[in-house]
N, C-alpha and C positions, 0 to 999 in steps of 0.2 A: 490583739483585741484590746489590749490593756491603754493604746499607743490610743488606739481609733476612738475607744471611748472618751479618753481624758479631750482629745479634739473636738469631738461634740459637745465636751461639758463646756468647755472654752468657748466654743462658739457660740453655747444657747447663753451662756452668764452674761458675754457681750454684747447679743442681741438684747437681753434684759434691759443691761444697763440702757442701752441707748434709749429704749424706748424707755424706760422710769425717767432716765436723768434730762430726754427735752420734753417729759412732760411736765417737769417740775423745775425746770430753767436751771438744772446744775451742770448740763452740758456743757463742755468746752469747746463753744463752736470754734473758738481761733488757733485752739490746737489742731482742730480737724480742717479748718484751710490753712492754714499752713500746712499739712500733709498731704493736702490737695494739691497745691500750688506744687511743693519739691515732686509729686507722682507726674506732674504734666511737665513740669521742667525738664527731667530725665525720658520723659516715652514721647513727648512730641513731635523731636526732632527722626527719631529712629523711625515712625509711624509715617512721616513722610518718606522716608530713604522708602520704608517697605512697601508701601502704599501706590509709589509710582511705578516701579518693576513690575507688579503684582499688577495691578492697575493693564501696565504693556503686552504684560503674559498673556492675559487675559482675550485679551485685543486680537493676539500672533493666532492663537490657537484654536479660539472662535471663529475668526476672521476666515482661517483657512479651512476651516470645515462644514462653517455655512456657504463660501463660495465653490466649495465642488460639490453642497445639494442644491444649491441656485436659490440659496435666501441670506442672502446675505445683507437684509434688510434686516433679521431676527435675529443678529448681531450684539443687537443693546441689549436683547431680552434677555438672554442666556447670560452674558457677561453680566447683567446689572443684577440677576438671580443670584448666581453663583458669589457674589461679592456680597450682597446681604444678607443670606442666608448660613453661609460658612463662611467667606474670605473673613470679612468684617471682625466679626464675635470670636474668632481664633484667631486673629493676627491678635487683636487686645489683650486675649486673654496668653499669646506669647509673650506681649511688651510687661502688661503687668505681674507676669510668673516670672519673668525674669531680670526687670530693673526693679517696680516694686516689690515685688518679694524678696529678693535679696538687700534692699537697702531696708527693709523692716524685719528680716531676719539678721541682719549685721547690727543695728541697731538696738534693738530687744538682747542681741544675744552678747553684746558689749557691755550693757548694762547689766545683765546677770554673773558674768566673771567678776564683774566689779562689783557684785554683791550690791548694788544699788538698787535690786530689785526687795532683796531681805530686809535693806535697810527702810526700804518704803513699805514694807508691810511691819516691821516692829513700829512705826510712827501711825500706827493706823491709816496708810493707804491703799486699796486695792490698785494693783497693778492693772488690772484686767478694765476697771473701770477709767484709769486715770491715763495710759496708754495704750490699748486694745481699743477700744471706744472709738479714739479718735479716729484710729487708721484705718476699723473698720469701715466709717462712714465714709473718708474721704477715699477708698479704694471702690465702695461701691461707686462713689459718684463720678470717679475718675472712668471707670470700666465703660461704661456706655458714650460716654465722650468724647472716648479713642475711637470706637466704632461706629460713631457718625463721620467722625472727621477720615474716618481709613475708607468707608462708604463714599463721602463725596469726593476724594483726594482720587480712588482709585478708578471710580468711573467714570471724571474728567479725563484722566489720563486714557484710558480706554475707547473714550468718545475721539480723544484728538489722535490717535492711533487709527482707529476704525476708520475715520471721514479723511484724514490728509495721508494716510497709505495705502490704506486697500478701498479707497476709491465708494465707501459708501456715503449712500445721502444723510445728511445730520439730522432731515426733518424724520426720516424712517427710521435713524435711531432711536431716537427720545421715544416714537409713537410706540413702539413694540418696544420698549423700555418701561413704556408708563400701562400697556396693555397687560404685561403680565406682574410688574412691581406691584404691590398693594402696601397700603396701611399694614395689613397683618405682619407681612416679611417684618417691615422695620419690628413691630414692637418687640415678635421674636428675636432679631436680631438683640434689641434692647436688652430684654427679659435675659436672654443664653449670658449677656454680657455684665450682668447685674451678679446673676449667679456666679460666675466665674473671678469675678471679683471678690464676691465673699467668701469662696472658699480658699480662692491663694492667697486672701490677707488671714484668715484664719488658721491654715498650717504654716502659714511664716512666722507668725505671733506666736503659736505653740509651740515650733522650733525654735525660734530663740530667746522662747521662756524656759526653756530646757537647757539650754547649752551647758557645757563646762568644761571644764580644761583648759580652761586660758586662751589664746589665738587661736591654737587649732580645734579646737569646741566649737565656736565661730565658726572659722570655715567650712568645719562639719556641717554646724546648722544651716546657714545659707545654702549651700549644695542642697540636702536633701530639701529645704522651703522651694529650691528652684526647679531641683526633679519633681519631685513628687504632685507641684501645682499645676505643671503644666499636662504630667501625665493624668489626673484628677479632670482635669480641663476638660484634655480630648474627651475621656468616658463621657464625662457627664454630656460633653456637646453630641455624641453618638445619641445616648440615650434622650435626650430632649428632641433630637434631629428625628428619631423614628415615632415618637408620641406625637410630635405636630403634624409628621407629613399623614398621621393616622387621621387626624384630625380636622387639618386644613390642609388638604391637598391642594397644589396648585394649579391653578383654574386662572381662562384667558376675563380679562375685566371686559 
């Protein structure tokens, strides 16, 4: 309890800052792209590897279950559902639990063995404001980014799987793609991905503001920022998944 609470304190003091320090221009936006920039450098390339398989799976298993109830026109719907609704927002929230969170739990927790966290707080700097801050913002803004890009990567791949193998028409895919896809899906999609973002930059930053013990401290804290965000992830994506479909059930447009 003692663990859970100090992580909420972390996270609201972060949140604080961000929003006191760009309302008063002390922000460090160039810190926060540049941790933009290295989160999309490391999860871009993986996001494609995963994107296109997932994308294909999608395709094999659809494909073959709408064509033995004889609709295999409603092909794109299912598959362009299931990829916004969960593929999307949980693959991202894989890529950043486990390359961002561990290069900001390797990092933070590098800097704490080396007592460069102690030495920045006897010079009067808050840690939390001056490297939490940053990571915090650019992980939010990286988390939704991943999940557009895994969104159109994997439904392309789906679309050219569905029409040049199993023989459906491209124009009945898109239409019962776009029949049942809505505005809504995406922003939840957005929204899960937004969240999920902020909570695995938040237990990475707290894990390796914590570290100790030298290298293997480290490595300790990375592990647990990569376990514990993505296990965090699922829940939370469980519970957001049963409040929305409470809410916006899905309905033909």
């Amino acid at each position: 309890m003692r663990t859970f609470g100090r992580t909420v304190r972390l996270g609201t003091l972060a949140s604080i800052y961000v929003v006191t320090d760009v309302a008063t221009g002390r922000f460090p936006f160039r810190d926060a792209v540049v941790q933009a920039w290295f989160l999309l450098t490391v999860t871009v390339l993986p996001a494609i590897l995963m994107s296109i398989p997932f994308g294909v799976i999608i395709a094999v298993q659809i494909g073959s279950l709408t064509s033995n109830l004889g609709a295999s026109s409603m092909s794109g719907a299912v598959g362009g559902m299931g990829v916004m609704q969960q593929g999307a927002p949980m693959s991202a929230a894989l890529l950043i639990g486990g390359a961002g969170a561990s290069a900001v739990a390797a990092d933070l927790g590098a800097r704490t063995t080396r007592e460069e966290i102690d030495a920045m707080r006897v010079l009067g700097i808050d840690p939390v404001r001056r490297l939490v801050a940053p990571r915090l913002v650019a992980m939010t803004l990286v988390a939704p980014v991943l999940a557009i890009f895994i969104i159109l990567v994997s439904v392309l791949a789906s679309f050219v799987v569905a029409v040049l193998g199993q023989g459906v028409v491209s124009g009945s895919y898109w239409q019962s793609f776009g029949s049942f896809a809505s505005i809504t899906d995406l922003v939840i999609c957005i929204l899960k991905s937004v969240v999920f973002g902020y909570v695995v930059v938040i237990i990475a930053s707290y894990r390796g503001l914590e570290a100790k013990g030298g290298p293997r401290g480290v490595a300790d804290a990375v592990n647990a920022a990569v376990v514990l965000g993505i296990v965090v992830a699922v829940v939370l994506n469980l519970v957001i998944t049963q409040v929305t479909s409470m809410f916006y059930p899905s309905q033909l447009v």
